[in-house]
Chimera marker file (.cmm) of the C-alpha trace (Angstrom):
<marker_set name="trace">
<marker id="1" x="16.802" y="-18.824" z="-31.601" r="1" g="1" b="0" radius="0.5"/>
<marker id="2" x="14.144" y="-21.012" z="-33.392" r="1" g="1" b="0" radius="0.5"/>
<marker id="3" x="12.351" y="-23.487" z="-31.820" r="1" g="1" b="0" radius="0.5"/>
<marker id="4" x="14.642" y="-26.429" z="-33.059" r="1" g="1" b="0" radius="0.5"/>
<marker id="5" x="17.295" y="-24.909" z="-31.870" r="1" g="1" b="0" radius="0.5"/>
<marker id="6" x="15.895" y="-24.264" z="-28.206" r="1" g="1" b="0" radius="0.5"/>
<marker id="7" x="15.101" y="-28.034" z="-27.755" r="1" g="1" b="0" radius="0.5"/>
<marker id="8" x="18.533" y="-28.853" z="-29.111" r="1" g="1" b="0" radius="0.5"/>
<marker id="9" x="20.158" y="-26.605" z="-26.615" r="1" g="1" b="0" radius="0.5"/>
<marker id="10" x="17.925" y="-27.656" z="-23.908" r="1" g="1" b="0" radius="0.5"/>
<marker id="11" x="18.029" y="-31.545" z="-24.421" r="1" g="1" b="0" radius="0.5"/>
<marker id="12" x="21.642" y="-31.872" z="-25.967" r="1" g="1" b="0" radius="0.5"/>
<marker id="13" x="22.853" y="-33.173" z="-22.600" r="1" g="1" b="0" radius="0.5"/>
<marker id="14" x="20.308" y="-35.405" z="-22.196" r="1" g="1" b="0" radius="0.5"/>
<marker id="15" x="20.845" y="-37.133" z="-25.741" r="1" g="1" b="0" radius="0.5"/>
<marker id="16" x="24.726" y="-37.746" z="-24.931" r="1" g="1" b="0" radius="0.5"/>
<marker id="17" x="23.967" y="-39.947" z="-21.560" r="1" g="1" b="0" radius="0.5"/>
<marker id="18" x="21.332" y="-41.799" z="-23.181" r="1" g="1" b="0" radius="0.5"/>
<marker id="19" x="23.218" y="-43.045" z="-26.443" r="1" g="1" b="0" radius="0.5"/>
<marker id="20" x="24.850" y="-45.799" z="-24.044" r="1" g="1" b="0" radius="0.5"/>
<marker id="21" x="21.289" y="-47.336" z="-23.691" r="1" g="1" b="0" radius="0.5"/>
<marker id="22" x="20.137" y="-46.712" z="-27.530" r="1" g="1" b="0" radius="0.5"/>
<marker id="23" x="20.646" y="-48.907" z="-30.176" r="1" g="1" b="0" radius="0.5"/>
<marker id="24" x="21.448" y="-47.689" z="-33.720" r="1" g="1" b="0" radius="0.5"/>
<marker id="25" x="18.187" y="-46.496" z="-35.184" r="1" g="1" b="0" radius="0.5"/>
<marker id="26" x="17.071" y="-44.381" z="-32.180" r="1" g="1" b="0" radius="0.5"/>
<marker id="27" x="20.776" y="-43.303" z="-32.250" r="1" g="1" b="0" radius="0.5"/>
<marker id="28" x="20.735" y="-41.801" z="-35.459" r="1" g="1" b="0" radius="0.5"/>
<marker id="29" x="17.823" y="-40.348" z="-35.335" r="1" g="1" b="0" radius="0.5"/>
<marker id="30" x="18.392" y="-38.414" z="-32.234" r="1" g="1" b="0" radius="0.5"/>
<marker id="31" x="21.334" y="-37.160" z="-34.577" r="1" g="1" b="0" radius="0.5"/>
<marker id="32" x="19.502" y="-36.313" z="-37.487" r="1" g="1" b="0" radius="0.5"/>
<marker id="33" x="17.004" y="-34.496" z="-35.176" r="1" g="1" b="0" radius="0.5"/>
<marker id="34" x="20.013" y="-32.493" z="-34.090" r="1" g="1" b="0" radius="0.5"/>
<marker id="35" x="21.425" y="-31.532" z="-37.035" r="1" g="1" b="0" radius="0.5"/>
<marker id="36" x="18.368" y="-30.490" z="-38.508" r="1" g="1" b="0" radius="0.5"/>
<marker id="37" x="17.538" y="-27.697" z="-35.863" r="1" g="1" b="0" radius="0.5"/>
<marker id="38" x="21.051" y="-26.815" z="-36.485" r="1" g="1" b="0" radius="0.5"/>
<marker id="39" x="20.516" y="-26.536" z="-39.787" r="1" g="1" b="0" radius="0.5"/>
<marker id="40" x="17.654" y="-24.560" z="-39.670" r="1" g="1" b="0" radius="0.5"/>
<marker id="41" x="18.699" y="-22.170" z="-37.245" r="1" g="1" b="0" radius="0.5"/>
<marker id="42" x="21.967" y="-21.776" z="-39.978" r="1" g="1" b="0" radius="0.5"/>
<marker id="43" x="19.122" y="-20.963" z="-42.107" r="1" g="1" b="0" radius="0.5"/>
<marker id="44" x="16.987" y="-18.457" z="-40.555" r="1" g="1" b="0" radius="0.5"/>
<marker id="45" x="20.574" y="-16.778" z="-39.492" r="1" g="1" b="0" radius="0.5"/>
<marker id="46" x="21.886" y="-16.403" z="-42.832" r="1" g="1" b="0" radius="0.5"/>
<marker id="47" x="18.283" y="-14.753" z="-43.975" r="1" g="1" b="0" radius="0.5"/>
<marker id="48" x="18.260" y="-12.627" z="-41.255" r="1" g="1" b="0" radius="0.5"/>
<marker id="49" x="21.625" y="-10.431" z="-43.276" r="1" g="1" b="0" radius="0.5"/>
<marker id="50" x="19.076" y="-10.321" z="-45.944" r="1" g="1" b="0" radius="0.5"/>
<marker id="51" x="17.070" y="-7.146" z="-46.342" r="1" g="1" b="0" radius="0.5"/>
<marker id="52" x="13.459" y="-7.185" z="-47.067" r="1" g="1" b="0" radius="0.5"/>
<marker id="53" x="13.291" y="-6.274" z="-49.706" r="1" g="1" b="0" radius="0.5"/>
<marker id="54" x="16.544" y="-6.680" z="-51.560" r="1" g="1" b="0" radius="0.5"/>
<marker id="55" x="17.017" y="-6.625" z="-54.935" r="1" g="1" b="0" radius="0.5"/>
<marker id="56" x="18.433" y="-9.732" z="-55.883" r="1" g="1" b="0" radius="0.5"/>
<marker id="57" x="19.535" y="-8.548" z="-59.521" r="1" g="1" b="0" radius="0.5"/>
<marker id="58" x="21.662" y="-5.925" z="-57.595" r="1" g="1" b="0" radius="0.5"/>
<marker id="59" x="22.918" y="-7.297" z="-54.247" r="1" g="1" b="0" radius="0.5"/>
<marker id="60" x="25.149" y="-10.030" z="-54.829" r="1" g="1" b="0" radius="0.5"/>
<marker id="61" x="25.350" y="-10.693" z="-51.453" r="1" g="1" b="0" radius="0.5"/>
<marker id="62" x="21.772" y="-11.010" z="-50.970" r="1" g="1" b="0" radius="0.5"/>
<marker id="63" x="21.654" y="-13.628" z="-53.716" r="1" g="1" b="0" radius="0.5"/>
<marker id="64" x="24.152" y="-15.676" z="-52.745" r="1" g="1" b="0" radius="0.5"/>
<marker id="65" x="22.860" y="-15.518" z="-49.373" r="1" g="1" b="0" radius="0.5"/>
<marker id="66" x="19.746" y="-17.108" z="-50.696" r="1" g="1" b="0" radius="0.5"/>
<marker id="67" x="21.016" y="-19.556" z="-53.217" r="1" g="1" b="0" radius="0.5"/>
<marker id="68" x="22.891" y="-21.149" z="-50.489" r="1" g="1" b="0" radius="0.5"/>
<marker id="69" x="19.533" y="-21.498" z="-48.494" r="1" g="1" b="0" radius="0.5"/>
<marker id="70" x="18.246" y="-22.533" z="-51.170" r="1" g="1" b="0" radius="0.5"/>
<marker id="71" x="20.821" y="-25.353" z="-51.753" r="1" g="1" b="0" radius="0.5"/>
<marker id="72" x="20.755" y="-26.382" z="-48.233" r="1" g="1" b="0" radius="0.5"/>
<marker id="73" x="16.905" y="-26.845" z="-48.588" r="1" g="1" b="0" radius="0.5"/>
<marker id="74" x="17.549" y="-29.312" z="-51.787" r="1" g="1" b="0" radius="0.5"/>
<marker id="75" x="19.702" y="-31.133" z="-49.886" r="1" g="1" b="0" radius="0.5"/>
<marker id="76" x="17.443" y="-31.808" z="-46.912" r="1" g="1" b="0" radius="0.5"/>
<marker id="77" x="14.083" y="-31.779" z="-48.551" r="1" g="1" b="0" radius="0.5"/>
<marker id="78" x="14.290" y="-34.266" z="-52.003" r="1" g="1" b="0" radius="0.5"/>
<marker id="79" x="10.623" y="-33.834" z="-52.671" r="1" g="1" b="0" radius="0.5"/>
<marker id="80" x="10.742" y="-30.360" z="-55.305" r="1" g="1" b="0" radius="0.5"/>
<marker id="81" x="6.663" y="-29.822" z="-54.485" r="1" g="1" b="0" radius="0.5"/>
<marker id="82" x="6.846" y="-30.170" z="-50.718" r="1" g="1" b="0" radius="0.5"/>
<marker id="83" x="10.601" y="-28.256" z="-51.019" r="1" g="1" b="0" radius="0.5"/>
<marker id="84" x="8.570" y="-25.163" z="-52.569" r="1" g="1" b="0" radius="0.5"/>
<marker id="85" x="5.802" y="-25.912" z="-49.872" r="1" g="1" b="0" radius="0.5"/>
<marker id="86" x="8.419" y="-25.738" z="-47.264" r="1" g="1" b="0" radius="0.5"/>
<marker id="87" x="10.622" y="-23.423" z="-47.892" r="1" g="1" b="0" radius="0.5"/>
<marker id="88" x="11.946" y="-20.339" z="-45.574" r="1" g="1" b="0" radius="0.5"/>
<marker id="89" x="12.728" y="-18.549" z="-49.009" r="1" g="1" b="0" radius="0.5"/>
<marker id="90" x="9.692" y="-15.949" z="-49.870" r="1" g="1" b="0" radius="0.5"/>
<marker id="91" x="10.234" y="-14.269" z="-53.096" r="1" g="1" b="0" radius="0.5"/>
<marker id="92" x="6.600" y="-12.175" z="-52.426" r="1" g="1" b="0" radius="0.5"/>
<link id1="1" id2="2" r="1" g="1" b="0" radius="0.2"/>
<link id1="2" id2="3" r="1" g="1" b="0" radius="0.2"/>
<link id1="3" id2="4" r="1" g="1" b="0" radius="0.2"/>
<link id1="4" id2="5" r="1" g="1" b="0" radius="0.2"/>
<link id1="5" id2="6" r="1" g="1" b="0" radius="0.2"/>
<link id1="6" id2="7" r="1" g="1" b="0" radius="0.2"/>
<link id1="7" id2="8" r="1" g="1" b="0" radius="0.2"/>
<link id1="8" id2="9" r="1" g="1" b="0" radius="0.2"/>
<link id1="9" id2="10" r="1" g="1" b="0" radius="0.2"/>
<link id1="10" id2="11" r="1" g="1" b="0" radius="0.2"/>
<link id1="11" id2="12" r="1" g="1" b="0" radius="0.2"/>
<link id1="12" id2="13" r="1" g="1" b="0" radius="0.2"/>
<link id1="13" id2="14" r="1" g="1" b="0" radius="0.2"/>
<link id1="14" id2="15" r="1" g="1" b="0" radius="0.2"/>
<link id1="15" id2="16" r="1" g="1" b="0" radius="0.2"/>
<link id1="16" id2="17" r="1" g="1" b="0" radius="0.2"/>
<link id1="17" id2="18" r="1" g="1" b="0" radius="0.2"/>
<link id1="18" id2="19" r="1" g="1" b="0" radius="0.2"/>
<link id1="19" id2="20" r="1" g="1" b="0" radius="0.2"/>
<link id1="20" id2="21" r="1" g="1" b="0" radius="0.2"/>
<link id1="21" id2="22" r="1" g="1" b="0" radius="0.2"/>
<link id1="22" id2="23" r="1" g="1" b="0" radius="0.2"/>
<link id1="23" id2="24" r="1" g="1" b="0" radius="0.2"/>
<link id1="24" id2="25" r="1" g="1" b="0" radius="0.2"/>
<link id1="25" id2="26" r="1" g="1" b="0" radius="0.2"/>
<link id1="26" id2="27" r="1" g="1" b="0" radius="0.2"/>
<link id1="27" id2="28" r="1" g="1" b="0" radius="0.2"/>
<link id1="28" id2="29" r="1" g="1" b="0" radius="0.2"/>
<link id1="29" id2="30" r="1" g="1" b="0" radius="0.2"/>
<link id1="30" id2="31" r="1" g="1" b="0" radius="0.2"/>
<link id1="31" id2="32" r="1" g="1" b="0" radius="0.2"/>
<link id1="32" id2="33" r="1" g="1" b="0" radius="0.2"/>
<link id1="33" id2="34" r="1" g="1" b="0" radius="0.2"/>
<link id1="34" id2="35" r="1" g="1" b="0" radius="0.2"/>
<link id1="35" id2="36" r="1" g="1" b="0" radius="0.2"/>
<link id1="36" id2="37" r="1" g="1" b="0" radius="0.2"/>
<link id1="37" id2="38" r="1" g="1" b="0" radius="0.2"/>
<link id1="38" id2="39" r="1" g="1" b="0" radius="0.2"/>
<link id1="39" id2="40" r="1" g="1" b="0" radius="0.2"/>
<link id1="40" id2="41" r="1" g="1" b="0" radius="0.2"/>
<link id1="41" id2="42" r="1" g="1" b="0" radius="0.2"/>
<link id1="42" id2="43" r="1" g="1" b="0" radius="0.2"/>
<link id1="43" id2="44" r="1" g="1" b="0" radius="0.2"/>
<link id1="44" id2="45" r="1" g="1" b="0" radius="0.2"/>
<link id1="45" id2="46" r="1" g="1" b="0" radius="0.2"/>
<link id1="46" id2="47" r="1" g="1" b="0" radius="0.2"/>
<link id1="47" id2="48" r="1" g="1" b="0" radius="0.2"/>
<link id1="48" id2="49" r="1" g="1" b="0" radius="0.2"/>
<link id1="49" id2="50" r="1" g="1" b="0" radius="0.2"/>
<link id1="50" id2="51" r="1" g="1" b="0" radius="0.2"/>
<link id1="51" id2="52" r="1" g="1" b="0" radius="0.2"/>
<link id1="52" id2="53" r="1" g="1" b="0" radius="0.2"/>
<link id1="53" id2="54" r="1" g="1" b="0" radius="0.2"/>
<link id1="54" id2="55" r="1" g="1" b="0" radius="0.2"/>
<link id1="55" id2="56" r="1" g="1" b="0" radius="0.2"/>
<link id1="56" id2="57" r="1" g="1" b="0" radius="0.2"/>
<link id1="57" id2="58" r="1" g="1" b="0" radius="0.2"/>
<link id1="58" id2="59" r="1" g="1" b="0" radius="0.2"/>
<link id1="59" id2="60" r="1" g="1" b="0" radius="0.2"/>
<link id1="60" id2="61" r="1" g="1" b="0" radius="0.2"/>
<link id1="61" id2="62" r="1" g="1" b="0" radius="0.2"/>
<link id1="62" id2="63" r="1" g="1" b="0" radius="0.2"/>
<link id1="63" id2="64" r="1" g="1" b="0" radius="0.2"/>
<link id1="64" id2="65" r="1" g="1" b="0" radius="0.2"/>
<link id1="65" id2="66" r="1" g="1" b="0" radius="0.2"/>
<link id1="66" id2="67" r="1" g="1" b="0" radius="0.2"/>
<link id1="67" id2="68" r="1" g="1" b="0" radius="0.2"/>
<link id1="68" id2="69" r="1" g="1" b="0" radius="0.2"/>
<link id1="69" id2="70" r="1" g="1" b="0" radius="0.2"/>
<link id1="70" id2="71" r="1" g="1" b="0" radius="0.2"/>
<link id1="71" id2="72" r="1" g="1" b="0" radius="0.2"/>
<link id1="72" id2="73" r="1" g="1" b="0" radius="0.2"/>
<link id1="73" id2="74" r="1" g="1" b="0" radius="0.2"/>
<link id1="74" id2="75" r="1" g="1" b="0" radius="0.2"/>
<link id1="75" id2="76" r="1" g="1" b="0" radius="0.2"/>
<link id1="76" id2="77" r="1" g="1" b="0" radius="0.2"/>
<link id1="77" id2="78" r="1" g="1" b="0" radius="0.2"/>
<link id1="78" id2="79" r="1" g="1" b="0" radius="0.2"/>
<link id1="79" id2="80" r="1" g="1" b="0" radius="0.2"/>
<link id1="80" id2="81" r="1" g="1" b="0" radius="0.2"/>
<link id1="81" id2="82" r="1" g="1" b="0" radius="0.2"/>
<link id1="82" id2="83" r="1" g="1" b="0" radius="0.2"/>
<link id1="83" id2="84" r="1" g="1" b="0" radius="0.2"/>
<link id1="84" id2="85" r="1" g="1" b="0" radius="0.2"/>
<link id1="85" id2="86" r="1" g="1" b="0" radius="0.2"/>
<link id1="86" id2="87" r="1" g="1" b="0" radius="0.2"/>
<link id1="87" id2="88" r="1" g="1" b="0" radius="0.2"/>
<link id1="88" id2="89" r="1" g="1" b="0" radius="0.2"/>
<link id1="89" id2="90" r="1" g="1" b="0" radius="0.2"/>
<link id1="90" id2="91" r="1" g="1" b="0" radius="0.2"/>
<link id1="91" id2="92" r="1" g="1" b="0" radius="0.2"/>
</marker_set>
């Protein structure tokens, strides 16, 4: 479980009593916080089917495993430099 994840477990409980006291903006982005280590942790599990050192050309799987991370990462991170900067994807 990544770290994200861990606080997210941890604190969930926590974040549902205080949204009585919260306005909006802290609100949302206790959410967004939330759905980002979930996200993540999506991430990491769908890399961990991917072998090492899988050939992309040849494993279908493995590819589409990766273009979806990939796609997930475009979504969340806009920037293309800091995407590439960023990203759990290492084609070394």
């Amino acid at each position: 479980m990544n770290m994200y994840a861990h606080l997210f477990a941890k604190y969930n409980h926590l974040l549902i009593m205080r949204y009585k006291n919260k306005n909006k903006r802290d609100r949302y982005r206790d959410i967004i916080a939330v759905t980002l280590a979930k996200t993540y942790d999506r991430m990491e599990r769908l890399l961990s089917t991917v072998p090492l050192n899988a050939d992309l050309d040849k494993d279908p799987i493995a590819r589409e495993t990766i273009y979806n991370v990939l796609a997930i990462e475009e979504e969340w991170i806009v920037d293309p430099d800091l995407r590439e900067e960023l990203t759990l994807v290492d084609f070394d």
